[in-house]
C-alpha positions in Angstrom: 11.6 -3.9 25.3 14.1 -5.2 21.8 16.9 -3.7 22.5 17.8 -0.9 19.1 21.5 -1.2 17.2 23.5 0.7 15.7 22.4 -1.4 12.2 18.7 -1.4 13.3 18.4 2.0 15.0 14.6 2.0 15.7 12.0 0.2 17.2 9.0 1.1 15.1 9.4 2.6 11.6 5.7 3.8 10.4 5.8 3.6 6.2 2.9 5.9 4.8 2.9 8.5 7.3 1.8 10.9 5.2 -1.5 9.4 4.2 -4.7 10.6 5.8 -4.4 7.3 8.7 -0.3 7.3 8.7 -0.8 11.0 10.5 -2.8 9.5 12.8 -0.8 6.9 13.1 2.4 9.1 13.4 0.8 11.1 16.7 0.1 8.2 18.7 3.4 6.9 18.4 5.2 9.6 19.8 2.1 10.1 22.9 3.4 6.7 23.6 6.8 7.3 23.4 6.2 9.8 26.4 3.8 7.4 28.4 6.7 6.2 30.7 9.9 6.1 31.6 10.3 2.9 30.2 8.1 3.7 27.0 10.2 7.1 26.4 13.1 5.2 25.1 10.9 4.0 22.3 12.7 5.2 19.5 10.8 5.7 16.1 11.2 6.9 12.5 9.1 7.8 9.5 8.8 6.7 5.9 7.2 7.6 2.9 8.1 8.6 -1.2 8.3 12.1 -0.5 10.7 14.0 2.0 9.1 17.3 2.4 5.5 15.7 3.1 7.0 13.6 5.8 8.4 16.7 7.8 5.0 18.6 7.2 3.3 15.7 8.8 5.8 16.1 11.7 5.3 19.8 11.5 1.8 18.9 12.3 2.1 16.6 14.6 4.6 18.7 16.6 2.3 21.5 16.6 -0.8 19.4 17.9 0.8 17.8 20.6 2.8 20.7 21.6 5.9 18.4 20.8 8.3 21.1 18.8 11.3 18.4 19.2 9.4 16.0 17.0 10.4 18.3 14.1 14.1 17.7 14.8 14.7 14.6 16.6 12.3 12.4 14.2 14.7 10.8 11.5 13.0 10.4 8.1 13.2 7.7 5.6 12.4 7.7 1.8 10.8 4.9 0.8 8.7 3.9 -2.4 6.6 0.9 -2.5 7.5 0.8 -6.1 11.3 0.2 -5.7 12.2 -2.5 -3.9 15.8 -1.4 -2.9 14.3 1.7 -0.8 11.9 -1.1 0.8 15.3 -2.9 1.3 17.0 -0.2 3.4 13.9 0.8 5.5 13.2 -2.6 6.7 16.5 -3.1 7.8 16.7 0.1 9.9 13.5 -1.0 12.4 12.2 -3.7 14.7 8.5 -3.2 13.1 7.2 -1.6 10.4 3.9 -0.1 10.5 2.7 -0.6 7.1 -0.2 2.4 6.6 -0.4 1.8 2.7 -3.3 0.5 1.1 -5.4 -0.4 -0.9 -2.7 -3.6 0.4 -4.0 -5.7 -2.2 -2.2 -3.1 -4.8 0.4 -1.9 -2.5 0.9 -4.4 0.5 2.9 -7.7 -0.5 6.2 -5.6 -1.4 6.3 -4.6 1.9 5.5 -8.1 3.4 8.3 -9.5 1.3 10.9 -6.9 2.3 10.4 -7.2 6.1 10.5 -11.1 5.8 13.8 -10.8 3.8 15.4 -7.8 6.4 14.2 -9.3 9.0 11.7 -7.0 10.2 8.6 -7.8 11.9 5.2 -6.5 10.0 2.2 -5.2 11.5 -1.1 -3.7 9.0 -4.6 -2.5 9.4 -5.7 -4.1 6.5 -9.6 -5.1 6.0 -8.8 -6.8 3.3 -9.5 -11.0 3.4 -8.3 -11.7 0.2 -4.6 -9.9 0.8 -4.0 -11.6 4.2 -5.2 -14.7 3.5 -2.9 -14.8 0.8 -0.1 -13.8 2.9 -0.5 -16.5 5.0 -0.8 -18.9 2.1 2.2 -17.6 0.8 4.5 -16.1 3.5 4.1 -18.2 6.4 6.7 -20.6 5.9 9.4 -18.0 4.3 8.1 -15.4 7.5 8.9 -18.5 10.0 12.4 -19.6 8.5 13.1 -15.6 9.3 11.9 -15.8 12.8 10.0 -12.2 11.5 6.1 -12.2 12.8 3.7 -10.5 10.0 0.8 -9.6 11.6 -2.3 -8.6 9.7 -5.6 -6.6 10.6 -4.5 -5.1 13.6 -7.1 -1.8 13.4 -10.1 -1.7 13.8 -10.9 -4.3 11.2 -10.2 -6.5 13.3 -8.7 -6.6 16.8 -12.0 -6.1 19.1 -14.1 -8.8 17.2 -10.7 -11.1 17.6 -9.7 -10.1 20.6 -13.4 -9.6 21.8 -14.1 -13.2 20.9 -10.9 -14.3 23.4 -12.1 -12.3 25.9 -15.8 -13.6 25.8 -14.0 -17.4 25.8 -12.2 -16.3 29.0 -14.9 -14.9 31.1 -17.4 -17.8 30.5 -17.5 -20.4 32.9 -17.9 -23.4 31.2 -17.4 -24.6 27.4 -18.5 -21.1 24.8 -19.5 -22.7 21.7 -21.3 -19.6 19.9 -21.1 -15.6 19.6 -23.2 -13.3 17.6 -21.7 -9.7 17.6 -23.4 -6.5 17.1 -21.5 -3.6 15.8 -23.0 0.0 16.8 -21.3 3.3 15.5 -22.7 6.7 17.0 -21.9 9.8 15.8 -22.6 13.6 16.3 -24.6 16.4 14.5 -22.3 16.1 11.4 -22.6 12.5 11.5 -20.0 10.3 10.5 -17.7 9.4 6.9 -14.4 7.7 5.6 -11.4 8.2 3.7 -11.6 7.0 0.1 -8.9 5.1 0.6 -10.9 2.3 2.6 -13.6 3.0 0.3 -11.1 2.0 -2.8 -10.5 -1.2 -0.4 -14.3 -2.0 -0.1 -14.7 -1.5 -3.7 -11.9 -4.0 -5.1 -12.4 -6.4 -2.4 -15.9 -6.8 -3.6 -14.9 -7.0 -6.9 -13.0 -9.6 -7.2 -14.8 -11.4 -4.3 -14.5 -15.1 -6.4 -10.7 -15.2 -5.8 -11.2 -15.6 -2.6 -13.1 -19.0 -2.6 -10.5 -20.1 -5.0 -7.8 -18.8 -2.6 -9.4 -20.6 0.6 -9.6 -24.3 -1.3 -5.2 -23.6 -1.9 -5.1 -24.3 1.8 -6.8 -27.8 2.0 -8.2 -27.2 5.5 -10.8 -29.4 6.8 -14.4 -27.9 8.1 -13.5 -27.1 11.6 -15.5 -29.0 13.9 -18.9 -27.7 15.6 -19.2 -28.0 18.8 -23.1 -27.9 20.2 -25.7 -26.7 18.7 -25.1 -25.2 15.4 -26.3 -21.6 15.2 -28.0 -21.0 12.1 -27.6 -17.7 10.5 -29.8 -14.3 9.7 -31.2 -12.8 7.4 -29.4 -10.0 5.1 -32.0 -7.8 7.4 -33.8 -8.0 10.2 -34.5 -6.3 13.2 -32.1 -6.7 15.9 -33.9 -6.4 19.4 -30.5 -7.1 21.1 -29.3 -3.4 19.7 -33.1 -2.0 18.6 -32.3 -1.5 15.1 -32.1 -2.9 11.9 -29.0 -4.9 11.3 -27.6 -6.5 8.5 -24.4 -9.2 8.2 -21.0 -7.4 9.0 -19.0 -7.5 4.9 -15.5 -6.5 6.7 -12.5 -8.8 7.6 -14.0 -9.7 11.0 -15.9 -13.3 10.3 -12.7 -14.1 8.0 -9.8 -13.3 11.1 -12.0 -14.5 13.7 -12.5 -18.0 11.9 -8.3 -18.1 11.0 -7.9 -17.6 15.0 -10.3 -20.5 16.2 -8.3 -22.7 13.6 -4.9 -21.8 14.3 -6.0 -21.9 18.5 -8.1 -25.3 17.4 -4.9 -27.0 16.1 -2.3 -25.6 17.9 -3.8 -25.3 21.7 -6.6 -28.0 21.1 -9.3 -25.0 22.1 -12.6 -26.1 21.5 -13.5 -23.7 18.1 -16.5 -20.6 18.8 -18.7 -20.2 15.6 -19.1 -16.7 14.8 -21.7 -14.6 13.3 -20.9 -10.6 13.5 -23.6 -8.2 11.9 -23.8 -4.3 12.2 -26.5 -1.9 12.7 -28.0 0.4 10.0 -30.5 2.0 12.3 -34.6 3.0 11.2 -36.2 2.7 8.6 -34.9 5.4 6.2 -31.5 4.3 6.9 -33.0 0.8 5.5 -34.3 2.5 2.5 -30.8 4.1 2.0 -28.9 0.8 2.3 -30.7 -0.6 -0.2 -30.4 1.3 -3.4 -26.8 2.1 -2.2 -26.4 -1.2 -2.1 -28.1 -2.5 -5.3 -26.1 0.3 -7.1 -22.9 -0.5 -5.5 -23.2 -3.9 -6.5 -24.0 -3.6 -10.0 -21.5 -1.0 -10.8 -18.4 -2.8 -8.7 -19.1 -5.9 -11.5 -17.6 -3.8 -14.3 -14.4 -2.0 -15.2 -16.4 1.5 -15.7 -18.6 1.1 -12.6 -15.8 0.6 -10.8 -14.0 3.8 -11.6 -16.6 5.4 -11.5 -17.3 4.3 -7.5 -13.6 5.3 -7.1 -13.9 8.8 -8.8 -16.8 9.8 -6.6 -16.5 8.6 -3.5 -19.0 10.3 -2.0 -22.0 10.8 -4.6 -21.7 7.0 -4.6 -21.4 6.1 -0.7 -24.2 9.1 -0.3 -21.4 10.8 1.7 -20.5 8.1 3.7 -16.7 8.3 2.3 -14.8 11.2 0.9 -11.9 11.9 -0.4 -10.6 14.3 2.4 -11.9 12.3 5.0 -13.8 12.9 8.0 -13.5 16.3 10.1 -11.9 16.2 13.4 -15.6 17.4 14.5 -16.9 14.4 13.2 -14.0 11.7 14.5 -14.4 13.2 18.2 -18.1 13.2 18.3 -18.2 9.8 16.5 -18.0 6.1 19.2 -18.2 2.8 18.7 -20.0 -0.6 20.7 -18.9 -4.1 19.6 -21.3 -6.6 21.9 -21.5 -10.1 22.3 -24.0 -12.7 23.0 -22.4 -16.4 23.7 -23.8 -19.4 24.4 -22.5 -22.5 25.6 -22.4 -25.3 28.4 -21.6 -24.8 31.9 -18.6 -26.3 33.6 -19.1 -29.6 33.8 -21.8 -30.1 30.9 -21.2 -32.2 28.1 -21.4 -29.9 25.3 -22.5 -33.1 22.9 -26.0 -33.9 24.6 -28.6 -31.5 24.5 -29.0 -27.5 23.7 -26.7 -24.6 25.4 -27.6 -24.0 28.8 -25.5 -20.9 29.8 -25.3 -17.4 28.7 -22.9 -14.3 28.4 -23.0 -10.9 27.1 -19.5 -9.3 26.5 -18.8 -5.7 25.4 -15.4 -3.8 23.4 -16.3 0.3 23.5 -14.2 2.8 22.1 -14.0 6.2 20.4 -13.9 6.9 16.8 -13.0 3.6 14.6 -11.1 4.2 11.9 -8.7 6.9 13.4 -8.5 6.7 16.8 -9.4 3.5 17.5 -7.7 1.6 14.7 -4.4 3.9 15.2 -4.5 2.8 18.8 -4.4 -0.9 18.3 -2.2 -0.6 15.8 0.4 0.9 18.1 -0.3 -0.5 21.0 -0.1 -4.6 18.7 3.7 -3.0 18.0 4.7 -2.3 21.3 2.9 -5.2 22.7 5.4 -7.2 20.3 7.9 -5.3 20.9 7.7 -6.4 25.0 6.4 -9.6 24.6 8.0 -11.2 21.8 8.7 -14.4 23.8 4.8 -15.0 24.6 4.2 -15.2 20.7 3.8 -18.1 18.7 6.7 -20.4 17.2 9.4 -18.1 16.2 7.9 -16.2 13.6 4.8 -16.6 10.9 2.2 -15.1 8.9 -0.6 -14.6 12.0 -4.1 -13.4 12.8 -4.3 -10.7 16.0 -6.0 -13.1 18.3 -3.5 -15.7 17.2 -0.3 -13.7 17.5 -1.0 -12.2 20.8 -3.8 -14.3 22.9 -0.8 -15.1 25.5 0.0 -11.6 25.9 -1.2 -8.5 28.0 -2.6 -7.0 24.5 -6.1 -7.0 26.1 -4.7 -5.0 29.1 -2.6 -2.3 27.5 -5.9 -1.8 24.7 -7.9 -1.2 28.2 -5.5 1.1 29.1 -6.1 3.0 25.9 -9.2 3.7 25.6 -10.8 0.5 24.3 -12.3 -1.6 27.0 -13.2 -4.6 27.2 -16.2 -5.8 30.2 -18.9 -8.1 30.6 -22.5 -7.1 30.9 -24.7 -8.1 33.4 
């Protein structure tokens, strides 16, 4: 593991700790920290505008662990997104900062630019295209200069489709030149909700949906090449036999970070590029009726100033539950499970992927618990210590990267196995 100093005393700082993911966040860092004897010399701090929120949260954390030392031994570091001198002095007391504050399109880029300047690597869990595309655009260069790594999307949104997509490349025997995936979420008797603060996220991002096509023509890339057959796309809805339910297209980060990965993997490692398709089930036929008129109210009201603060003022009468503002139970998150499948085509070893249709299949599988507070904390923490030991196996020096570009020579896929979120292929 990066060795600590006395001028940079830890090796992960989390900033937002206090918010409804950062105490998530803040209890899987110090499980880890216990894991081995190796991993119990992880040394950790956390950061946030208010002092006496911060040691609840370790309060609470020390409680539900059983962990009373966390209450004394934690060091705690006031830190305002708005002032840039406090942003200053925490970056420049950790290896990597776990940046928990969103909406990042509003709250992100300070961070990014103070970690770049103190020389602190960056890691987020942001769903957000439009902010990390933006970082890239804008940061790579400066982040590479630093030798710092920034590392977006590294929850849920959107290491198992990126990482899932590597995975499926590496088990197929031959050339993989497509992948649908299927997202599946199951919960319990209280079903299943989210915090508003990825709501808010989902509501902007929509919003303001245009800037991103303008944002995507800044960076001059050429069409990546298709190799095989081309896949044609679905439907807004249809019936998905391959999950037995209705599905629709997936709107999160997932298509956005999986295409930046096939580029950066196309032009850097001359990999032959996987097109990608990723869609998400809604289940029956109510749940159809449902979608839609949340849907066709959702987008008519996020196309206006007063829609959209209304959609942010009530969360939940506007999501019909599916956000709130306090967030999901802990009866909900532990009855609540999540399937991520592929289906890949492509052409067997020694097939000339130019003449004729695919002629070899493969069905891969991610599973893991909860998504967007077990599952996304885990990746998140296990992409920091994964950097933390492997920092050699990354790209370059340094740079503004996607999840499956920053880590697809590293043991990432391993240690997320070991955590919970596996990774197999079905038969």
């Amino acid at each position: 593991m990066a060795s600590v100093t006395s001028s940079r005393p830890y090796h992960i700082i989390i900033f937002g700790a206090t918010g409804f993911t950062g105490q998530f966040v803040v209890e899987e860092v110090a499980r880890c920290a216990t894991e081995s004897p190796g991993g119990s010399s992880l040394k950790w701090a956390v950061a946030g505008r208010s002092r006496q929120r911060l040691e609840e949260v370790l309060k609470q954390a020390a409680g539900r662990l059983s962990m009373p030392e966390l209450r004394t031994d934690i060091e705690i570091i006031v830190a305002d997104v708005s002032i840039e001198e406090s942003l200053a002095v925490m970056c420049q007391q950790g290896l990597v900062i776990l940046n928990c504050v969103g909406p990042y399109r509003f709250y992100g880029e300070p961070v990014v630019k103070a970690c770049i300047a103190k020389g602190a690597h960056y890691i987020d869990i942001c769903g957000e295209p439009q902010f990390l595309e933006r970082m890239q655009l804008e940061y790579h260069t400066k982040a590479l200069d630093r030798g710092v790594y920034v590392i977006g999307s590294c929850g849920f949104d959107s290491i198992p489709a990126d990482l899932g997509i590597l995975y499926t490349q590496r088990q197929f025997k031959g050339t993989l030149t497509a992948v649908e995936s299927f997202l599946k979420i199951s919960s319990g008797s209280e079903g299943m909700s989210g915090h508003d603060a990825t709501w808010q996220s989902a509501v902007y991002g929509f919003a303001d949906s245009g800037s991103l096509r303008q944002l995507r023509k800044k960076f001059g890339h050429k069409p990546l090449p298709v190799v095989g057959a081309k896949v044609k796309k679905r439907g807004f809805m249809f019936f998905s036999k391959e999950i037995g339910q209705y599905a629709i297209p997936f709107m999160g980060s997932d298509p956005s970070v999986v295409k930046r990965t096939q580029r950066f993997l196309h032009e850097e490692e001359q990999q032959s590029p996987v097109q990608y398709s990723a869609y998400v089930g809604v289940g029956g036929l109510f749940s159809v009726v449902k979608l839609l008129c949340g849907g066709l109210l959702f987008w008519f009201m996020v196309k206006f100033s007063l829609g959209r603060k209304l959609l942010t003022m009530f969360p939940s009468f506007c999501s019909f539950g599916l956000f709130t503002k306090s967030g999901p139970t802990m009866k909900q998150i532990e009855d609540t499970c999540f399937s991520l499948t592929f289906f890949g085509e492509g052409y067997s070893e020694g097939t000339d992927p130019t003449q004729g249709q695919p002629n070899t299949k493969i069905c891969t599988q991610v599973i893991g618990a909860e998504p967007g507070y077990v599952a996304t904390v885990s990746t998140m923490v296990q992409a920091a210590v994964t950097l933390l030991n492997e920092v050699h196996s990354l790209p370059r020096r340094g740079g503004v990267y996607t999840p499956g570009a920053a880590f697809h020579k590293t043991s990432l896929i391993d240690r997320l196995h070991n955590h919970s979120i596996k990774f197999s292929v079905r038969n």
